[in-house]
Backbone bond lengths (Angstrom), bond angles and torsions (degrees), N, CA, C in turn:
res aa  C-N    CA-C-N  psi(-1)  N-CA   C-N-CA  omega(-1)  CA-C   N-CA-C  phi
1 X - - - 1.454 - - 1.522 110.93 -
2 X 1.368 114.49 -25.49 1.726 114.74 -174.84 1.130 100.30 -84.56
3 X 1.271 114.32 -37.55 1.840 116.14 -174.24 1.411 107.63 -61.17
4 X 1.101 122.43 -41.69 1.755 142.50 161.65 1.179 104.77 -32.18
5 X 1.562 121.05 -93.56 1.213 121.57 -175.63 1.486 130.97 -49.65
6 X 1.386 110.86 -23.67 1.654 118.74 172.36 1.363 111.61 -77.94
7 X 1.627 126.95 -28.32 1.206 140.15 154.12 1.745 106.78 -24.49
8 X 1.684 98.92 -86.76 1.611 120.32 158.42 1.066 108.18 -15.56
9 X 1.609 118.30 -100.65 1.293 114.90 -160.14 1.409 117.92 -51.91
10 X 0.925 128.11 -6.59 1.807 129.67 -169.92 1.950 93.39 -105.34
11 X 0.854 128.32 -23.53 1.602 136.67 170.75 1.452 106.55 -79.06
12 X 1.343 121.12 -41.45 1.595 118.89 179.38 1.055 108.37 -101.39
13 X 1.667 148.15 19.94 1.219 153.24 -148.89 2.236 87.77 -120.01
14 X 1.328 106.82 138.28 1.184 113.44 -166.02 0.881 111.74 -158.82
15 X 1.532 120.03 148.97 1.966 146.68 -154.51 1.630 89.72 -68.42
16 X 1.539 141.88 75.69 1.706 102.14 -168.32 1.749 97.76 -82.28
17 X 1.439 107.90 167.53 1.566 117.44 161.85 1.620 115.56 -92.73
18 X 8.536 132.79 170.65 1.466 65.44 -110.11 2.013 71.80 -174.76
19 X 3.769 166.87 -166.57 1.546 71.29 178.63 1.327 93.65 -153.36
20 X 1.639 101.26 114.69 1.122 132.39 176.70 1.376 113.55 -87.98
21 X 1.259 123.04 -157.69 1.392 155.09 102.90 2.027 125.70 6.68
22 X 1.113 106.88 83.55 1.535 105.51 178.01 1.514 123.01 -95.13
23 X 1.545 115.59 100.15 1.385 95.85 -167.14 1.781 98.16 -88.92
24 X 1.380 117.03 128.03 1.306 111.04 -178.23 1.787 128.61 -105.33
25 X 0.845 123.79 155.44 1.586 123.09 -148.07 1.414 111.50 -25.78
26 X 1.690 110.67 161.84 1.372 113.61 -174.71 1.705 94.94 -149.15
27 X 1.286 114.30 -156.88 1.226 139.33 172.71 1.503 109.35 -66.20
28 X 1.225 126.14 139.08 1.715 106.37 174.79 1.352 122.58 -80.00
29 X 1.519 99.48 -25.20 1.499 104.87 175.99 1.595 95.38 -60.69
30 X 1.262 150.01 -20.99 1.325 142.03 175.11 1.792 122.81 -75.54
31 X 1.828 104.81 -26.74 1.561 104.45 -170.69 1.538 94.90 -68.10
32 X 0.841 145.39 -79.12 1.681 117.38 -167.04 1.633 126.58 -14.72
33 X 1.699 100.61 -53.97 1.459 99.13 -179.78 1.407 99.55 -52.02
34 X 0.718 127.31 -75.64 1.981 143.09 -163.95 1.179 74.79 -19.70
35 X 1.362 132.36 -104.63 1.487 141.87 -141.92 1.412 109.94 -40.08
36 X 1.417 131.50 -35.30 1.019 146.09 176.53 1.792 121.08 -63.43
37 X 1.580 91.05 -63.31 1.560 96.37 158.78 1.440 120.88 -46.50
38 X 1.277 118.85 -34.93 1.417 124.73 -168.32 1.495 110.13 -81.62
39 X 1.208 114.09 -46.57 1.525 112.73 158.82 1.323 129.88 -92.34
40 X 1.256 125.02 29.08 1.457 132.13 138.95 1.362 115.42 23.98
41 X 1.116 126.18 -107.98 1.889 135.23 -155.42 1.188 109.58 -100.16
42 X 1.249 115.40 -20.36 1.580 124.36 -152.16 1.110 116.75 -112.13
43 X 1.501 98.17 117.25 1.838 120.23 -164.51 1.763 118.61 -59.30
44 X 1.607 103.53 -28.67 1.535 106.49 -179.51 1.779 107.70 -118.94
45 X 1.262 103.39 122.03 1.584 139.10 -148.89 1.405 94.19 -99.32
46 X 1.252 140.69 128.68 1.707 128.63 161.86 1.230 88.71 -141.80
47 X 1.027 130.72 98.13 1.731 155.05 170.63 1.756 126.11 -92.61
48 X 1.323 104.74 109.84 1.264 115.20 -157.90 1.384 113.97 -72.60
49 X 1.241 125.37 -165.30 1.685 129.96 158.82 1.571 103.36 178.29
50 X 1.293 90.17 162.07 1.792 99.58 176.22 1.742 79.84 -106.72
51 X 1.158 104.87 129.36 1.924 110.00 -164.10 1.496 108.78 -65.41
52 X 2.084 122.73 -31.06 1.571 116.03 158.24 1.320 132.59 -73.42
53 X 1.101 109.96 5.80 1.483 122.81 172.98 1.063 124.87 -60.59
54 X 1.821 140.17 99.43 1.136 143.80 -172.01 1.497 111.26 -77.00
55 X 1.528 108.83 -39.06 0.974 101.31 -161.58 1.669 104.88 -81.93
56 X 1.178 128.52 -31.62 1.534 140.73 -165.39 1.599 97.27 -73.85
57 X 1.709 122.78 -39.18 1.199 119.42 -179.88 1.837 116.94 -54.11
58 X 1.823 99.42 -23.31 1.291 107.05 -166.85 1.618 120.69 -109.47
59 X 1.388 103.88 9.82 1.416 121.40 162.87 1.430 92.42 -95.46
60 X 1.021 134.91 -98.80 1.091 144.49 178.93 1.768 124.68 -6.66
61 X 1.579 122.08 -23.80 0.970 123.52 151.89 1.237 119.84 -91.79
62 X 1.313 128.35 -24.18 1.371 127.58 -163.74 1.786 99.79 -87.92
63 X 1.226 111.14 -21.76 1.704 126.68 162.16 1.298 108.85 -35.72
64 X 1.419 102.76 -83.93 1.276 132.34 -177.08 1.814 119.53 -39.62
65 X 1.179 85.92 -53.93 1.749 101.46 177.64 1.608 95.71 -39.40
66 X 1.596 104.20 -80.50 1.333 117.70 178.06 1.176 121.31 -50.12
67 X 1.427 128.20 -5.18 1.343 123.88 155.82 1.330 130.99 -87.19
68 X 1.027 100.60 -49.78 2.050 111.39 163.46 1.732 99.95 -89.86
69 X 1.736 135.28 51.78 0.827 128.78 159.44 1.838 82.87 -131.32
70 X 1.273 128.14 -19.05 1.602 143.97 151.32 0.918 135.26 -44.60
71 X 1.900 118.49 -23.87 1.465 147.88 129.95 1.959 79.19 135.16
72 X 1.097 108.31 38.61 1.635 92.64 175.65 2.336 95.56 -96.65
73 X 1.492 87.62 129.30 1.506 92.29 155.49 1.057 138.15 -132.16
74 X 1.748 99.98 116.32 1.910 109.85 -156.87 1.324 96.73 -91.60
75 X 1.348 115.39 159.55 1.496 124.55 145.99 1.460 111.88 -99.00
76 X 1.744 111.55 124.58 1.417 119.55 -158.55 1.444 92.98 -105.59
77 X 1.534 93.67 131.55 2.040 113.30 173.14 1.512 75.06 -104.03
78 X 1.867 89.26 148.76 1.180 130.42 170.11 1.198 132.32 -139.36
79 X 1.229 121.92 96.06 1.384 109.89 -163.09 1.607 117.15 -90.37
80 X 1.328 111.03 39.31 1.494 119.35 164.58 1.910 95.79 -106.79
81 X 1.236 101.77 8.33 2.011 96.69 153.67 0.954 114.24 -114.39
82 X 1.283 113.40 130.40 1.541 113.74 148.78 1.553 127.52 -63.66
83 X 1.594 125.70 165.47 1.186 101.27 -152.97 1.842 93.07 -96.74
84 X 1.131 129.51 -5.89 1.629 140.90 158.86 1.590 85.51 -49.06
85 X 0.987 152.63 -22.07 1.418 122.48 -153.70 1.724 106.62 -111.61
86 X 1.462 107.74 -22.89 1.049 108.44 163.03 1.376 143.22 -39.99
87 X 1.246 169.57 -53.02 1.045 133.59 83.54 1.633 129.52 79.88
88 X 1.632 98.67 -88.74 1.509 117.51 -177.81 1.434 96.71 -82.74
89 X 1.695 140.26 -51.13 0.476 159.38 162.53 1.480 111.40 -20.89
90 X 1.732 128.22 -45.32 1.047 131.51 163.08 1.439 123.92 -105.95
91 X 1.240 130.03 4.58 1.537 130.53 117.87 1.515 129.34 -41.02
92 X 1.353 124.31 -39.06 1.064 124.39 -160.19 1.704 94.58 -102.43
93 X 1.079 140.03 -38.58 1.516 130.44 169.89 1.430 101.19 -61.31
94 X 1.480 119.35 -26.46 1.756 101.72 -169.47 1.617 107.40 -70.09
95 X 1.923 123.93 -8.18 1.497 115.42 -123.35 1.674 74.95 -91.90
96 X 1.241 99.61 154.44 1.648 95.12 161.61 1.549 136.00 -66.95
97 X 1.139 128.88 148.83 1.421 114.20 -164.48 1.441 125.88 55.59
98 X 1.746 113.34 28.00 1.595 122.51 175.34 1.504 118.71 -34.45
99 X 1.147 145.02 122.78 1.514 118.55 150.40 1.499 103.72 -115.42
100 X 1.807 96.03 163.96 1.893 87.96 -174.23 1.304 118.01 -56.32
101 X 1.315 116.74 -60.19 1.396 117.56 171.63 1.271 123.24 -8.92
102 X 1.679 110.68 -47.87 1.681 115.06 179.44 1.766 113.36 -97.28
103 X 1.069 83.70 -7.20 1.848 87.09 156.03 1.393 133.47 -83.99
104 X 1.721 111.56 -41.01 1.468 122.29 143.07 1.719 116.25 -38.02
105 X 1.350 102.26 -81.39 1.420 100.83 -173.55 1.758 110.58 -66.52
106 X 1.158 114.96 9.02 2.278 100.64 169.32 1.835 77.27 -98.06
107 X 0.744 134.02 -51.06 1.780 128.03 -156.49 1.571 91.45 -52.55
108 X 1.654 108.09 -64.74 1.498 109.00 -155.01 1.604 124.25 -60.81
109 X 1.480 95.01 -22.37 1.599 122.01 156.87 1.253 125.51 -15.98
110 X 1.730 99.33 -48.52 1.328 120.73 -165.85 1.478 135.60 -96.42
111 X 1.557 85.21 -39.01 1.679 109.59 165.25 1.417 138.27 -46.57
112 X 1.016 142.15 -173.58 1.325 118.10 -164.93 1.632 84.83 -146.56
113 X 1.156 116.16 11.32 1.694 128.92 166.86 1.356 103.98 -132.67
114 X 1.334 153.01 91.57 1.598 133.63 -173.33 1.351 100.40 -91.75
115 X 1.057 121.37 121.32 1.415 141.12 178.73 1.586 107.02 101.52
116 X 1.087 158.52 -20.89 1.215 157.38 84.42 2.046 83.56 142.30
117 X 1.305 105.06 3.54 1.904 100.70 168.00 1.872 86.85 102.29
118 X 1.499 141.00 -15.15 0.914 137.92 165.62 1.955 116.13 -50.68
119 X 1.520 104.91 135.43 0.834 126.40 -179.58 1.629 110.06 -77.16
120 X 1.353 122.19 60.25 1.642 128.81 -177.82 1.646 128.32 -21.37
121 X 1.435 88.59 -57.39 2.246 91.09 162.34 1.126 120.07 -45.65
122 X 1.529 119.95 -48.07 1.704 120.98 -174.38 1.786 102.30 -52.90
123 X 1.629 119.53 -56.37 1.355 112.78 -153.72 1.605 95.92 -111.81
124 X 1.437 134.83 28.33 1.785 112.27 153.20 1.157 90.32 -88.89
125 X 1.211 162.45 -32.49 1.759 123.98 -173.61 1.352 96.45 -54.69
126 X 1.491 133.11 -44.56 1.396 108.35 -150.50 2.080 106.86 -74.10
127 X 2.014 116.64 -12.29 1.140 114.94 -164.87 1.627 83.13 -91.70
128 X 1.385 133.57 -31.54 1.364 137.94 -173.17 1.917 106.71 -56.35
129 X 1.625 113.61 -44.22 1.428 124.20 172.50 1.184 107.96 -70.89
130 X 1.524 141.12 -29.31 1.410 124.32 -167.84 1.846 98.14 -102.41
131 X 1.395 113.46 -6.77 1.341 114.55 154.30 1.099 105.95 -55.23
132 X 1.616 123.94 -89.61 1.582 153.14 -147.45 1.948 91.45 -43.40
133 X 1.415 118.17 -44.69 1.535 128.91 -160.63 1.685 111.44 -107.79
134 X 1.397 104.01 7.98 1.687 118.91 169.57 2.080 80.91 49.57
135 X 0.804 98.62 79.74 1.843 112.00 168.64 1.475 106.39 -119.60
136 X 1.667 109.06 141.12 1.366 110.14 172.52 1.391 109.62 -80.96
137 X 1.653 104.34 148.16 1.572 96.63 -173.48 1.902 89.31 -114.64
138 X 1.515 121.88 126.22 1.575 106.79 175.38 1.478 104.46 -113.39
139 X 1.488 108.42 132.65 1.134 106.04 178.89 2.102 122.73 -66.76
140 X 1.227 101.16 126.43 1.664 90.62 -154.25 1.919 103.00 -101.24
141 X 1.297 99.91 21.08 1.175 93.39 -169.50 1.567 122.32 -126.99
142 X 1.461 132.36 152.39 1.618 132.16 -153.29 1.657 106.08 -90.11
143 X 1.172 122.43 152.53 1.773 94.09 179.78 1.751 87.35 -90.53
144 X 2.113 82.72 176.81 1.455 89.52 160.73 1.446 120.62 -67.98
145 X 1.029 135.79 -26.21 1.407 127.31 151.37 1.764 128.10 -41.66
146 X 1.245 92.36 -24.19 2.002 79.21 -179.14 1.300 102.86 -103.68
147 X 1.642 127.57 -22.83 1.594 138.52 143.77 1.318 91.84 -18.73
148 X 1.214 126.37 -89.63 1.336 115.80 -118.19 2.157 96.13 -106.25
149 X 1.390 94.49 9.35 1.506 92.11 171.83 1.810 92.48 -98.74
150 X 1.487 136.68 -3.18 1.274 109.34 -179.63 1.172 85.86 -115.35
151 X 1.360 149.47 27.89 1.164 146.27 146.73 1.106 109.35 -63.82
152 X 1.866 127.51 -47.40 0.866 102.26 -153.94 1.464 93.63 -124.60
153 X 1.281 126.51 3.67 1.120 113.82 -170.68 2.049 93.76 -124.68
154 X 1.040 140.93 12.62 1.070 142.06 159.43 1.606 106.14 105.18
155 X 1.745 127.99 159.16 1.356 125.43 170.58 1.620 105.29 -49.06
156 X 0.518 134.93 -59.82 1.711 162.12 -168.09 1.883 100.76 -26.99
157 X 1.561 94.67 -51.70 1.769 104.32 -166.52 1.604 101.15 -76.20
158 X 1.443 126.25 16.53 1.511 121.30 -174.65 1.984 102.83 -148.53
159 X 1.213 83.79 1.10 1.949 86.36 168.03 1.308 108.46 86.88
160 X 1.586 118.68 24.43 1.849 111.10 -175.63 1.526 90.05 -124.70
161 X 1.455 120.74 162.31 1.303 149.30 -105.19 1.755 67.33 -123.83
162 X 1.787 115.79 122.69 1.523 113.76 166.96 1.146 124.84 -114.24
163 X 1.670 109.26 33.59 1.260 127.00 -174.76 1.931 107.21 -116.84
164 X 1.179 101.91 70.00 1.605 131.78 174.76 1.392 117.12 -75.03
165 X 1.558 107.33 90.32 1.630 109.62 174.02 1.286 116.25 -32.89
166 X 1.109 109.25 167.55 1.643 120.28 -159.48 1.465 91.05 -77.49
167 X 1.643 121.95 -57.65 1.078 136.52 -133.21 1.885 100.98 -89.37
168 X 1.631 96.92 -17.08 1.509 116.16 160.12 1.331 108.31 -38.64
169 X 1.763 87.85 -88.57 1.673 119.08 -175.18 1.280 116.24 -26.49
170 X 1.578 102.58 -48.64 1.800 116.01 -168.74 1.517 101.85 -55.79
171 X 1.702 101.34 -72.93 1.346 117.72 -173.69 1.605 119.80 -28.22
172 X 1.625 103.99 -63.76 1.515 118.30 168.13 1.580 131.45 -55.25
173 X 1.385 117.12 -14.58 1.295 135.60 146.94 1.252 126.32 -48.21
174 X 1.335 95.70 -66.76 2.066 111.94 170.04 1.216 107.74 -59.27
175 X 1.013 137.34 -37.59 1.383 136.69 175.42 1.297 122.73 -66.62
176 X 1.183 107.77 -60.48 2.114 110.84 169.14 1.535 88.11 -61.13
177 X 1.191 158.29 -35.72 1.500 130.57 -146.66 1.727 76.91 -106.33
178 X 1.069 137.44 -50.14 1.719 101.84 -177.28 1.511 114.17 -69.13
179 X 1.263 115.32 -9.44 1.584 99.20 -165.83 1.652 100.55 -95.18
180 X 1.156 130.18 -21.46 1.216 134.79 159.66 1.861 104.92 -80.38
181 X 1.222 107.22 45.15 1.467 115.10 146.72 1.924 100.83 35.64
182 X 1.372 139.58 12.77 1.226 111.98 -179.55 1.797 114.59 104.95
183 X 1.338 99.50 -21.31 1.608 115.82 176.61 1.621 119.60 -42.56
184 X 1.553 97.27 -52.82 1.530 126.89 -165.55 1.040 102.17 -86.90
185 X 1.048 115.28 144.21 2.054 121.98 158.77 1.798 103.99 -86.51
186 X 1.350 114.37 -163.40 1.229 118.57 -150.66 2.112 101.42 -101.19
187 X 1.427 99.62 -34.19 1.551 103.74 178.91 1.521 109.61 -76.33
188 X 1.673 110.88 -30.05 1.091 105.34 -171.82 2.481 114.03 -71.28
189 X 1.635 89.19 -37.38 1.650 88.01 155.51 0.913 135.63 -57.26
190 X 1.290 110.58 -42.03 2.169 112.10 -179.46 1.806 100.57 -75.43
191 X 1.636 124.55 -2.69 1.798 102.55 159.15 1.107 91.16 -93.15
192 X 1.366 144.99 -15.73 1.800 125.19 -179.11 1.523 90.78 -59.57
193 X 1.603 115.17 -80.12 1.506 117.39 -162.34 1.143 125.92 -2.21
194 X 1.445 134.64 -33.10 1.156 166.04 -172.89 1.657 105.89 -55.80
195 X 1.378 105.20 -73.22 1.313 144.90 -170.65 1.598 103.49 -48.13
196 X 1.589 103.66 -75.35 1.557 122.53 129.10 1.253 106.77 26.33
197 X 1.632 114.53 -128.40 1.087 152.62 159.18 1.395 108.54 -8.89
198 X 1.372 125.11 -62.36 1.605 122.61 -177.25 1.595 104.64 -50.67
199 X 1.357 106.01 -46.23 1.598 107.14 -164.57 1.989 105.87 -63.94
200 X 1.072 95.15 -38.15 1.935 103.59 179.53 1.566 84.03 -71.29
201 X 1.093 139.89 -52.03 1.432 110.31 -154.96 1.328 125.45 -78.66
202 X 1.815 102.65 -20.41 1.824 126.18 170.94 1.587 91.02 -59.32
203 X 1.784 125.57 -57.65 1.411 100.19 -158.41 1.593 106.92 -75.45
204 X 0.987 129.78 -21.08 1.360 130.79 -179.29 1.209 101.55 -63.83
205 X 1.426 136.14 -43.20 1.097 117.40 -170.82 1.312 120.99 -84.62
206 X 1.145 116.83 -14.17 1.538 139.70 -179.12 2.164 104.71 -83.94
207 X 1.094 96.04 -27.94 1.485 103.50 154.03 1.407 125.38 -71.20
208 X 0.940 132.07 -51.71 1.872 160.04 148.65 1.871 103.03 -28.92
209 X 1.357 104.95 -33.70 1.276 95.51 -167.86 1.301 94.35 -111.51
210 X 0.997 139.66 6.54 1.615 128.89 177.11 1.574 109.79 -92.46
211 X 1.666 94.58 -1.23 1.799 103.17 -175.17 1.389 144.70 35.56
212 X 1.556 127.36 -101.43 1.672 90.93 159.84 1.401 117.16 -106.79
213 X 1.331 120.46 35.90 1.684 119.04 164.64 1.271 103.65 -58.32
214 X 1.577 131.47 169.90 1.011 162.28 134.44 1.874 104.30 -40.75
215 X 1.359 130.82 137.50 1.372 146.51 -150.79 1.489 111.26 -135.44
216 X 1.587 132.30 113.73 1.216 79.20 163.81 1.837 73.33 -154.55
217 X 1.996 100.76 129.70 1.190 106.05 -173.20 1.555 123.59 -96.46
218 X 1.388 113.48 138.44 1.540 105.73 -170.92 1.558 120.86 -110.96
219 X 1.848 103.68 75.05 1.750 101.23 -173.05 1.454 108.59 -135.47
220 X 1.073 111.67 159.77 1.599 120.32 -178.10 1.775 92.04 -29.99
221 X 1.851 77.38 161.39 1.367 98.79 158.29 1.446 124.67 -25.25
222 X 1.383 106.42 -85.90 1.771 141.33 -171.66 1.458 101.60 -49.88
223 X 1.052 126.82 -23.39 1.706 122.79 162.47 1.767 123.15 -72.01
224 X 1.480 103.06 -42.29 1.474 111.36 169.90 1.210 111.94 -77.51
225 X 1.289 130.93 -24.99 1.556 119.01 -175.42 1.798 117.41 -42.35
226 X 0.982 99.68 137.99 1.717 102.07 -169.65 1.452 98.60 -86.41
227 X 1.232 131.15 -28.49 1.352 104.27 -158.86 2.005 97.50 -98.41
228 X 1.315 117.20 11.52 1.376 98.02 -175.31 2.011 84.31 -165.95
229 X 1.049 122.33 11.64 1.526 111.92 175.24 1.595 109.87 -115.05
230 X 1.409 125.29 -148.76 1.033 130.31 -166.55 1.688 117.86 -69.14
231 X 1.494 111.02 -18.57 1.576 108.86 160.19 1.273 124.09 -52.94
232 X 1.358 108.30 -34.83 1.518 116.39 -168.25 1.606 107.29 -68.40
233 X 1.432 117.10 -8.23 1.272 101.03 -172.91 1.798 112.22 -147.86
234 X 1.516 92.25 31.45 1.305 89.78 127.26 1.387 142.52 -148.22
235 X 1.450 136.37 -158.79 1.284 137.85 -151.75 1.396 116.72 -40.17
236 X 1.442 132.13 148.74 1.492 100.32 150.63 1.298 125.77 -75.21
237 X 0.842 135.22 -3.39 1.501 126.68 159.18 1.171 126.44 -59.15
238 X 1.767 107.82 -54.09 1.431 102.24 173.06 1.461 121.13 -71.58
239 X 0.998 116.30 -30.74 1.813 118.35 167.33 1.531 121.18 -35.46
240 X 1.484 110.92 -40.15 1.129 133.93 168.43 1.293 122.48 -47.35
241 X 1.456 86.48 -66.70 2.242 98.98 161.41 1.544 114.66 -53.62
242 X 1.105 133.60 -27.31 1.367 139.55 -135.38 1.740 112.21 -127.04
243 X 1.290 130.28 129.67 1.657 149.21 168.24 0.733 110.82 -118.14
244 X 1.908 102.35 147.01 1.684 112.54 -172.18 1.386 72.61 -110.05
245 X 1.568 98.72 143.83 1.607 112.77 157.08 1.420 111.20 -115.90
246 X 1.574 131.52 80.80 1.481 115.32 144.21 1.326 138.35 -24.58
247 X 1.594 128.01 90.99 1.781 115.39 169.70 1.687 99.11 -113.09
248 X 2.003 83.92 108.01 1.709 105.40 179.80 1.145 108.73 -92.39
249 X 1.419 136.06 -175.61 1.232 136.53 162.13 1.471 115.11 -90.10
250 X 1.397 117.00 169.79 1.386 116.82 -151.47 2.324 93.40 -78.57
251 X 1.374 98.27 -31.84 1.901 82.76 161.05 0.761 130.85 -59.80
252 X 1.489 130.66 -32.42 1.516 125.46 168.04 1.249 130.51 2.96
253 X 1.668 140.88 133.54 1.511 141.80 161.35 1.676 92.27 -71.89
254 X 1.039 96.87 126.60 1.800 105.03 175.06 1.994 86.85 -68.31
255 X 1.151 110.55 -65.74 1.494 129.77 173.73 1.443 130.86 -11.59
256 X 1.616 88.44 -29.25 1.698 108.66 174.84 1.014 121.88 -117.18
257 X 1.573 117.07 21.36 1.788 106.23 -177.53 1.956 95.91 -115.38
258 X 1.339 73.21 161.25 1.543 81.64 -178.57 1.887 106.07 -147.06
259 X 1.492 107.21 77.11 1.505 106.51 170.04 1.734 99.57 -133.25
260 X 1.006 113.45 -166.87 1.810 127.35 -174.32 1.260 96.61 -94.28
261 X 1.392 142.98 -22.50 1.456 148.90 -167.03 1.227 104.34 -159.55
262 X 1.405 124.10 142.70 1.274 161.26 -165.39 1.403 117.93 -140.84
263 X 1.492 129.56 103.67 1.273 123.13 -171.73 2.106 84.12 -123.49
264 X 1.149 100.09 146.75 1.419 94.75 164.96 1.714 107.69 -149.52
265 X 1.819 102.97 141.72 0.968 125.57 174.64 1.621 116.05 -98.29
266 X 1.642 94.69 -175.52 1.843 109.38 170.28 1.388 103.82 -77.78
267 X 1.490 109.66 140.73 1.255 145.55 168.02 1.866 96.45 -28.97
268 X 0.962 131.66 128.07 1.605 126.37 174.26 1.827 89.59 -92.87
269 X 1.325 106.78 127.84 1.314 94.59 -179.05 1.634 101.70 -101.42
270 X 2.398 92.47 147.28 1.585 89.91 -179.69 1.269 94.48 -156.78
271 X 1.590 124.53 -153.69 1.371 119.68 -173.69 1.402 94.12 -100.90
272 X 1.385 113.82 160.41 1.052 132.11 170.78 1.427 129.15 -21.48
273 X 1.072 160.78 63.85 1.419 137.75 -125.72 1.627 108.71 -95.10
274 X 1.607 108.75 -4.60 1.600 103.62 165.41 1.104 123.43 -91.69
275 X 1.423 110.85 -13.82 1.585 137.37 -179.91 1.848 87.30 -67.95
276 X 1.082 119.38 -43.00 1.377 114.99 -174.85 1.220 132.73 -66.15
277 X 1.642 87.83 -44.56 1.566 103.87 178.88 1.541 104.93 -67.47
278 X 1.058 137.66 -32.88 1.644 148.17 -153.35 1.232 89.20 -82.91
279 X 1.600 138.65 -64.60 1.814 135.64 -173.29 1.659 99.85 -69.52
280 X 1.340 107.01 -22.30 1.802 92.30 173.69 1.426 122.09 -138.31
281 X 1.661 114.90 74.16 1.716 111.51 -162.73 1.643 93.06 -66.82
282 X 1.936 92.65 153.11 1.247 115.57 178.46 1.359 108.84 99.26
283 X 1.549 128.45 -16.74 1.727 125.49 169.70 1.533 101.34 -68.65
284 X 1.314 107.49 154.34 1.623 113.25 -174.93 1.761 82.49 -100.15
285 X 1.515 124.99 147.44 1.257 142.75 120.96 1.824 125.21 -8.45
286 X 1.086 115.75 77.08 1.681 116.06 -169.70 2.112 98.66 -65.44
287 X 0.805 91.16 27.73 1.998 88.62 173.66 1.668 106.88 -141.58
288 X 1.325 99.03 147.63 1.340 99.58 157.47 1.618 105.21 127.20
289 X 1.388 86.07 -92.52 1.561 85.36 -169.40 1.508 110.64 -99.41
């Protein structure tokens, strides 16, 4: 029955999507600059998204281009890898004549989810650019398998740090209980938190290890948030090097974000996604974080 429910919660467990500065919609020929302006000087990049966002997926590459077309060369985290996939993942950029497409499918090869519910069009430009610029691509992300073993067996049984500020825990609570729309009760979020936490601490550390390269991470919102995501855990030094860029949608509570930059777009329009969760409990929320 426990194995059951950790099953669950690791199946309904979801990316959710902070108070600065809101720059609010512009021209599109302008969203590149934004992103650019926003990361200015600073070598390590943690760049947000609401994950259905067409339009934010397409600032956000066309940024980049123009940034490592600027002579900047990042190594891009992605947290549509798991970190099992890594590996193939760097077999398959070495192969000659790579294209993303066959970088997607050698990774997904491997996984024990292939396609992992990721929307593939949004993120091969970004495996197609770290082709074109011989860029490392690291996979920045935990499987559902190591989810749901520190669910139940604690941070501790997978080598991450189980000493989780309070104000962590709290934060990351509120977050799975709004992003699961009302689904979840309150004990059943604080075993997600867990889940949580490992994944901010894999990309942080996977930031930490790219040392003094240039950084630039590509995960929901709720991972960059500074005051309770993957900033929080790492160095101060590297923090120093390093900006969260929030790109919310133009509804957004300015009130509730919490990154160093705030870019906000148009609403991506879709169906309801609690309306979804409600005819099918246990689907995770495809927005947010």
């Amino acid at each position: 029955m426990a194995k059951t429910l950790v099953v669950l919660l690791v199946a309904a467990l979801l990316a959710c999507a902070c108070a600065l500065p809101v720059e609010r919609n512009r021209p599109a020929a302008a969203d590149a600059e934004r992103v650019l302006a926003a990361i200015g000087s600073r070598s390590i990049v943690l760049l947000g998204e609401v994950h259905d966002n067409a339009a934010q997926h397409a600032m956000r590459e066309q940024a980049l281009r123009r940034w490592i077309e600027g002579g900047a060369r990042p190594t891009l985290l992605m947290e549509q890898f798991d970190r099992e996939q890594q590996d193939e993942l760097d077999r398959a950029l070495a192969r000659p004549g790579a294209t993303a497409d066959a970088v997607i499918a050698s990774a997904a090869a491997v996984s024990a989810r292939p396609g992992q519910g990721w929307h593939w069009p949004f993120y091969r430009p970004y495996v197609a650019l770290a082709i074109e610029y011989r860029l490392p691509i690291v996979a920045a992300n935990v499987s559902r398998a190591d989810a749901r073993r520190v669910i139940s067996e604690g941070l501790l049984a997978l080598g991450f740090d189980p000493h989780v500020p309070p104000d962590v825990a709290v934060g990351q609570e509120s977050e799975i209980l709004d992003g699961h729309c009302g689904q979840l009760d309150a004990a059943d979020a604080r075993r997600l938190v867990a889940a949580q936490v490992a994944r901010d601490q894999f990309m942080a550390r996977m930031i930490e290890r790219a040392g003094p390269r240039a950084v630039v991470l590509l995960a929901g919102n709720g991972h960059v948030r500074s005051d309770i995501g993957v900033p929080r855990w790492l160095k101060p030094a590297t923090r120093e090097r390093s900006i969260s860029i929030g790109l919310v949608e133009s509804s957004a509570s300015v009130e509730s974000m919490h990154f160093d930059r705030v870019l906000s777009t148009p609403e991506q329009p879709r169906v309801d996604p609690c309306a979804a969760m409600r005819a099918a409990p246990g689907a995770g929320r495809a927005v947010g974080r």
